[in-house]
matplotlib code that plots the C-alpha trace (Angstrom):
import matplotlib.pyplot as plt

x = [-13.9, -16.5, -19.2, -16.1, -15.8, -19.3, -20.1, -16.9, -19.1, -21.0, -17.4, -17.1, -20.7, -20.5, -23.4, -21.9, -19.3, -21.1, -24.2, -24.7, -27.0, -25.3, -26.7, -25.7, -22.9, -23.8, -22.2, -19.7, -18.4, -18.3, -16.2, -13.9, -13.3, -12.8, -10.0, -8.2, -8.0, -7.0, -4.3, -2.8, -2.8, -1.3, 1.0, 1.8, 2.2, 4.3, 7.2, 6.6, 7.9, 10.6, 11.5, 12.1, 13.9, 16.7, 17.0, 20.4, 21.1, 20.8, 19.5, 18.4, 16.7, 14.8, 13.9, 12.7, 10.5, 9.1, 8.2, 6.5, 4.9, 3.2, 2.4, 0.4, -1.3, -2.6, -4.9, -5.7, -7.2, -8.8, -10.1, -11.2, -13.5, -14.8, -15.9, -17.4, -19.0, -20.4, -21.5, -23.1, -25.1, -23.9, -25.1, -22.4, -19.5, -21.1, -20.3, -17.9, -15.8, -14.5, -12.6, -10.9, -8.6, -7.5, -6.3, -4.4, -2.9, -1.4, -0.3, 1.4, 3.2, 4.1, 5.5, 7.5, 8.9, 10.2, 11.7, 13.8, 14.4, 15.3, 17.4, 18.3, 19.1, 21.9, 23.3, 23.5, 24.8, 27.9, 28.6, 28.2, 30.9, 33.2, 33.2, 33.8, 37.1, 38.3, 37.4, 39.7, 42.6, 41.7, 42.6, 40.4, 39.3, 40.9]
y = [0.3, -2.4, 0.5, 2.0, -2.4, -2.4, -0.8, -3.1, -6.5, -6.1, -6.6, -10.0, -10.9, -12.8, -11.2, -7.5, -8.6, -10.7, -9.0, -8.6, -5.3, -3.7, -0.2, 2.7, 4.4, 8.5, 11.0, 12.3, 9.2, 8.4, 11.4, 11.2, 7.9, 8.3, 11.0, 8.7, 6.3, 9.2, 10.2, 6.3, 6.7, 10.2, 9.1, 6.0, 8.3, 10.7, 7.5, 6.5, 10.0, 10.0, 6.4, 8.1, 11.0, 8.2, 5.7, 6.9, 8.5, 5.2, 2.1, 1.0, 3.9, 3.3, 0.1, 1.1, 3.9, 1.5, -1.0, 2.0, 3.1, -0.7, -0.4, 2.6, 3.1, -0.7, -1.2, 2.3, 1.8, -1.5, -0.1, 3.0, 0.5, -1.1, 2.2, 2.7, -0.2, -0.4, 3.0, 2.5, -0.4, -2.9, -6.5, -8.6, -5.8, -3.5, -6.2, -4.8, -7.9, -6.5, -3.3, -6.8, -7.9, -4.4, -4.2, -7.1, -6.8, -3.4, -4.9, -7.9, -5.1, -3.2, -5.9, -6.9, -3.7, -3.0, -6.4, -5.4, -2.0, -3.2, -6.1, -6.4, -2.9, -2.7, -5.5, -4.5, -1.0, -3.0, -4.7, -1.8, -0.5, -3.7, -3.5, 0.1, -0.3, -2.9, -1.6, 1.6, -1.0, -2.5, -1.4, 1.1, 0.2, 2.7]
z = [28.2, 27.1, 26.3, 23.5, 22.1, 22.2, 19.1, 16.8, 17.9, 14.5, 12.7, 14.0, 12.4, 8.7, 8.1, 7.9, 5.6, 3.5, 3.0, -0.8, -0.7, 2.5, 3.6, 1.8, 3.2, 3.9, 1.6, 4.2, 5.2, 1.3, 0.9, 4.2, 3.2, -0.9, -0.1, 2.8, -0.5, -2.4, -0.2, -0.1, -4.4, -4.4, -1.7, -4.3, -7.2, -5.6, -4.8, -8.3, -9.5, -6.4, -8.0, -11.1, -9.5, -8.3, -11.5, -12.9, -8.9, -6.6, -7.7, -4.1, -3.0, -6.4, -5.4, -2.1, -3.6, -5.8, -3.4, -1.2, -4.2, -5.1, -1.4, -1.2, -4.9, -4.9, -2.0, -2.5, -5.9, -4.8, -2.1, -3.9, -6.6, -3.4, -2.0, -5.6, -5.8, -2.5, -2.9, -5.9, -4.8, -7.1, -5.6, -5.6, -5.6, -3.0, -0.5, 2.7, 1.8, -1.0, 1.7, 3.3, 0.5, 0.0, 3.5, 3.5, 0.5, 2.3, 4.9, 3.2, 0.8, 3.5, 5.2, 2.3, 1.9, 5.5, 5.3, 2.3, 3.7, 7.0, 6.1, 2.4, 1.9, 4.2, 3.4, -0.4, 0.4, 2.3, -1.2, -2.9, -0.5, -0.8, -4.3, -4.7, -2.6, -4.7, -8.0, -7.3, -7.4, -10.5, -13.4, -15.9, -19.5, -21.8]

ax = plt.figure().add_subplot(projection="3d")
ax.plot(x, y, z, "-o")
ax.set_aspect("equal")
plt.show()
């Protein structure tokens, strides 16, 4: 078990992250990691257009999809210049702290968003619901 940690001990070094000319990464990981970005903007693209898909359909699920959508195509573009720049050797840019912000902006989207799908979501369906059965009883305009 302490033989598998062994090799993560250079993450906790400032030095790795703050390293303005940090090794060149290899072409394959370069790649592997360029199309995990890709996948996280693709990903956000594709709840964009599903966003679109719902606007006149379900205004929630529209604002879920967007909220996904922010979640996924953000960090993955920011994280896809850091690659870039790291790749390209730029001095101050290249730096691995640059992958850092990217992942914590994720996570903080991503928390936002399952807290408003978790617990605003059903609590504006309900009104939705609540004013729906009163609005049959009221009268129509003409």
């Amino acid at each position: 078990m302490m033989t598998f940690l062994a090799g993560y001990a250079v993450l906790l070094r400032p030095s790795y992250w703050f390293n303005p000319n940090p090794v060149q990464l290899g072409p394959s990981l370069v790649g592997s990691l360029f199309s995990f970005f890709a996948w996280f903007m693709g990903a956000g693209i594709a709840f964009w257009l599903i966003g679109i898909w719902f606007k006149k359909r379900d205004k929630l699920m529209r604002q879920v999809s967007g909220k996904l959508a922010v979640t996924l195509f953000w960090p993955g573009v920011f994280a896809t210049l850091a690659l870039f720049t790291n790749y390209e050797q730029v001095p101050m840019f290249g730096m691995r702290l640059w992958f850092l912000p990217a992942v914590v902006l994720f996570f903080w989207w991503l928390a936002k968003a399952v807290i408003f799908i978790v617990r605003d979501v059903p609590k504006e369906r309900a009104r939705q619901a609540e004013r729906e059965r009163i609005d049959k009883w009221l009268p129509k305009k003409k």
